[in-house]
N, C-alpha and C positions, 0 to 999 in steps of 0.2 A: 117746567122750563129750566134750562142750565142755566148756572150762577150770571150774572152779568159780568160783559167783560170789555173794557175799554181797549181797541184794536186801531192801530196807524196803518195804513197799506199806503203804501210807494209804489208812482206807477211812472216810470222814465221816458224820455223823449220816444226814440227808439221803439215804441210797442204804443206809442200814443199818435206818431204821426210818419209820412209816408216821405218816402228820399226828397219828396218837394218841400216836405212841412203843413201838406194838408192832413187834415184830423180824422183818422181812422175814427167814424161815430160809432164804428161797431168796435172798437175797445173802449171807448168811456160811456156806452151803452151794457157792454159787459159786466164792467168793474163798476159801476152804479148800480146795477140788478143784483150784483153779491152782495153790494153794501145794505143794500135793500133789505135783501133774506136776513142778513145780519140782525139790521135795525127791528126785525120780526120778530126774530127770536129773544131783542131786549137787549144787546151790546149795544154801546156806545164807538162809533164810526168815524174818524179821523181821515180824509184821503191829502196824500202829499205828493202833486203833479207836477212835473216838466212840462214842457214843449214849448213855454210862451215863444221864445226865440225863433224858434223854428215855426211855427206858425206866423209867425210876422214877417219871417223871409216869405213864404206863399202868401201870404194875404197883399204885400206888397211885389208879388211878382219875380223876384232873384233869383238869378238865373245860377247863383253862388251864393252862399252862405259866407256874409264880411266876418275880418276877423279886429278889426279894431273896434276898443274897447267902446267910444263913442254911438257907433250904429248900433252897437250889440243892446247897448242898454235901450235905444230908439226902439228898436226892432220888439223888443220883451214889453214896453210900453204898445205897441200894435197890436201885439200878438193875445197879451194876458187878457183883455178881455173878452176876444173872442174864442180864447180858452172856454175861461168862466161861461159866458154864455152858452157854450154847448154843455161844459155839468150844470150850470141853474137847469136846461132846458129838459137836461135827460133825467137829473134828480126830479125835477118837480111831474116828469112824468111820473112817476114811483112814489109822488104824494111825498115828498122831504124835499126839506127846504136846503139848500147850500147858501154858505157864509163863507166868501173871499177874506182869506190871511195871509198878509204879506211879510214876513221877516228877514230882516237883516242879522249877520250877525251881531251886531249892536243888545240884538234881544235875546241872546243867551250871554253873551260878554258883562255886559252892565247888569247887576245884581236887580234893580230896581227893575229893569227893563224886564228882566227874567221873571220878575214876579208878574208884572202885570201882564205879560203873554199867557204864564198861568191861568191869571187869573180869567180872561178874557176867554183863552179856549175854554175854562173851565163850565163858562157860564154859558156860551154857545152850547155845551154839548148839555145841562142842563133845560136850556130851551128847546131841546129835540133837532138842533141842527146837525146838519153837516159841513162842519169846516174843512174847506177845499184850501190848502195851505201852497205856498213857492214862495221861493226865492224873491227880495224885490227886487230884482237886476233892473228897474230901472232907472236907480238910483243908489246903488248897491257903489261900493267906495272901493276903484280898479285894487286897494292893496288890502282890504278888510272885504272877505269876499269868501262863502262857502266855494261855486265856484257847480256844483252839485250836488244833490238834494238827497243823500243818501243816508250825509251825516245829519241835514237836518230835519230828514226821519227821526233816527235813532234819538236826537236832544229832544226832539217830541214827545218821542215815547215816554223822557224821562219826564218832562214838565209833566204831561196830565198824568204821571204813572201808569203807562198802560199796560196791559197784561201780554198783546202778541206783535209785534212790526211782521208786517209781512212786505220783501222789497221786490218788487216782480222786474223781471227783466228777460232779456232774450235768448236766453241758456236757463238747461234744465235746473241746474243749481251749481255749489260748487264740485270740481271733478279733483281727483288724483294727479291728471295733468291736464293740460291744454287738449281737449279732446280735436282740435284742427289741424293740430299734428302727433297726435300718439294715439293709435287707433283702441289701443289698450287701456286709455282714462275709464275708470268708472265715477260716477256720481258716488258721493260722501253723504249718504242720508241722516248722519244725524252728527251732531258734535258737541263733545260735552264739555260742562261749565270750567273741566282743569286742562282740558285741551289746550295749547297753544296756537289758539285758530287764527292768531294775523301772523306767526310766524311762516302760514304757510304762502309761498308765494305767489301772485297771479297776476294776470295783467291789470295792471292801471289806465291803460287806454279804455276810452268809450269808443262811442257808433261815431261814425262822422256828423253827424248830427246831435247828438247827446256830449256828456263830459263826466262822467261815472264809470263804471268799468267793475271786474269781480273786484280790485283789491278798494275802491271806497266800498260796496257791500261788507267786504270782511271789516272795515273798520265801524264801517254803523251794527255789524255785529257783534262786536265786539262792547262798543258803547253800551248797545241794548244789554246783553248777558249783564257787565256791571250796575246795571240798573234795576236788574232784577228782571228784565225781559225777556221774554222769549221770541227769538227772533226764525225768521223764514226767507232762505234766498230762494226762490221759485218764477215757474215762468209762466209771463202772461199770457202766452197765449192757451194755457192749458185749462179746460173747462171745468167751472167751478173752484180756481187755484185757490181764491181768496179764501170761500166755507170750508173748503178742505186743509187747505193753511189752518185756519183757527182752531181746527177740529184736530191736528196733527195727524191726520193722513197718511200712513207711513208711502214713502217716495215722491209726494208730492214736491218734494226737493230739497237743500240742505238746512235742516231745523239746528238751531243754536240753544243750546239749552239756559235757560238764565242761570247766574252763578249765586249760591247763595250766603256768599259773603259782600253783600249788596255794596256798595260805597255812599254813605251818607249824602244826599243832596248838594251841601257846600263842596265836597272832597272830589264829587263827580262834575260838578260843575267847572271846577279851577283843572281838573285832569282832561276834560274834554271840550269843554265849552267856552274857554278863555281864550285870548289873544297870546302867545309867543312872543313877548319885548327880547329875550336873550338867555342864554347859556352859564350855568354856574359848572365849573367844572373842579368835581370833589377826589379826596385819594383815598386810597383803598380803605382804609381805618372809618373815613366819614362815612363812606358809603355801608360797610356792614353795620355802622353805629345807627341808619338810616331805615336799614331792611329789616335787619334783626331789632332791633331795640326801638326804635321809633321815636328815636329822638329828634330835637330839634339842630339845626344846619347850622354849626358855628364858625366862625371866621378861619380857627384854626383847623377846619381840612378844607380849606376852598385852597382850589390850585390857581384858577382861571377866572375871570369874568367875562362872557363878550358880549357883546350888542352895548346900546344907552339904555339900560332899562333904568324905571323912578321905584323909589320905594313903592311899594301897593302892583307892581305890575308881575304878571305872572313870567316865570322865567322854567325854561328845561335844567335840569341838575344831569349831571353826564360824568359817569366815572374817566378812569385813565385809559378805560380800552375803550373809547370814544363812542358806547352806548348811553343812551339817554334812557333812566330808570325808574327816574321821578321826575315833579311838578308843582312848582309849590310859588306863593304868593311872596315877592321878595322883602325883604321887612329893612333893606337899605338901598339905597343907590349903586348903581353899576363900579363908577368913581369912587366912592365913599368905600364899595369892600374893597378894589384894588389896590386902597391904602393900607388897609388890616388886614388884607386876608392872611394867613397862616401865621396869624399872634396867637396865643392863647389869651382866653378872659383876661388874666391877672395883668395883662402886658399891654391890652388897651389904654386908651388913652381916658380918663376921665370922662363922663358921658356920652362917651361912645354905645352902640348898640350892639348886646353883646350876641345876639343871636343873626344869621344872614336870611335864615328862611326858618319860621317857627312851625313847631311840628301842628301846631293847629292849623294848619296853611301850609300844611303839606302831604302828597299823598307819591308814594309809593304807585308805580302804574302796574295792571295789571298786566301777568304773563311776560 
């Protein structure tokens, strides 16, 4: 038997349920029987589903899909558990058991939270379960809000470490171009860990019914690789995606290679997994003192501060050519550096803070 191996698969609105919002059983009958083979061969099976939404528009009959935030979260409360009830119904045909996980961002944001979702997936997939993981949209907070479950794949992967994300969707994988209008796109089968794979662009829109799209794939791509994952955009409807995902397949679709300059837990956590309070904006000096050297963010090259952010709150650092380069945990108030900023140390004021973002709490992003 090959080594075990702890595996996330994403399976989105769009390839899970029909222009109504009814539940295609013959895709989470599919993607339950891989999971299965999986679970045979001794991995460890993680699934992360859409559709509650869209299922709660057809379970309650709409005739449209509402867009205020109110019904939406109603509709996800309707819908999630007659999700669940078709994976309970079709795992436990397969003899495995499914365990409903509900996350907000709260549970990657909050350190404490972070741990004990760890810890919880950790100990379901010890009990032989299958954690069937979404979004809790519904109660999920209109401005603290994934939004789509693509990135919270990829934070998955990183909590239980997993070794493959595979994010299935309704395109082959990623292309060269928009293959709907340039007849000459080819699929990108493989992409490696020094690639610049979010600089490439793609659309952001999802199905009318989903809210994913290729460019959150490239970004839980991108997540995964810094985690040491190897990640898989492929499509579900292709038979066997998931065993052939894991197995790397060649064309199964576009494989991300994980990068092996991993980012520490804490560093990938605050780079991906934190809340955005505001923008530090550094000049050119601070910023190569930042890349190259690794140092820590001192008052004297901050140019800018925006948003209210509090000390402890995660903020973007953005050079002068208005990219954002790093991310780091701010170690003063928003108010407090607009008073110092561009002093040096010795020109502080007496127990002032002489650092704005300490390099232990700060990472450099990748690519």
């Amino acid at each position: 038997m090959a080594s075990t191996k702890t595996i996330v698969v994403k399976i989105g609105t769009s390839s899970l349920t029909d222009e109504r919002g009814v539940i295609f059983d013959s895709a989470v009958t599919d993607t339950c029987a891989q999971v299965a083979l999986l679970r045979a061969d001794g991995h460890r099976v993680l699934v992360v589903t859409s559709g509650a939404v869209s299922v709660g528009v057809a379970a309650l009959g709409l005739a449209v899909r509402p867009t205020d935030m109110p019904t939406l979260q109603a509709l996800s409360a309707v819908g999630q558990s007659r999700l669940m009830r078709v994976y309970d119904d079709v795992l436990a045909s397969l003899g495995l058991i499914g365990a409903q996980v509900l996350l907000t961002p709260y549970d990657f944001f909050m350190r404490q939270q972070y741990l004990h979702a760890r810890q919880t997936l950790s100990r379901l997939l010890d009990l032989g379960c299958v954690p069937v993981i979404n979004e809790n949209d519904a109660i999920a907070d209109d401005e603290i809000r994934f939004g789509d479950n693509d990135r919270i794949a990829a934070l998955v992967s990183h909590l239980v470490n997993a070794d493959v994300l595979v994010l299935l969707t309704d395109t082959p994988g990623l292309f060269t171009a928009d293959p709907r209008v340039d007849p000459s796109a080819r699929l990108i089968e493989e992409v490696t860990a020094d690639d610049p794979m979010l600089s490439v662009r793609a659309s952001a829109s999802g199905s009318a019914r989903g809210s994913g799209g290729m460019a959150s794939k490239l970004a839980a791509a991108r997540i995964a690789s810094w985690s040491g994952v190897q990640a898989v955009i492929a499509p579900a409807a292709r038979p066997g995606v998931v065993v052939d995902a894991v197995a790397g397949v060649p064309g199964v679709g576009t494989i991300f290679r994980p990068h092996d300059r991993r980012l520490p837990a804490r560093k990938l956590w605050i780079a991906f997994a934190s809340s955005i309070e505001g923008t530090i904006v550094v000049d050119d000096g601070a910023r190569r003192a930042l890349v190259e050297r690794g140092t820590s963010l001192l008052p004297a090259g901050v140019r800018a501060a925006r948003g209210e952010f509090d000390e402890g709150d995660t903020v973007d650092i953005e050079g002068l050519n208005g990219l954002v380069f790093a991310r780091g945990l701010a170690a003063i108030g928003a108010q407090d550096l607009r008073d110092v900023m561009g002093r040096r140390s010795a020109d502080l004021p007496n127990g002032s803070t002489t650092e704005a973002v300490h390099r232990d709490d700060l990472v450099v992003l990748p690519g």
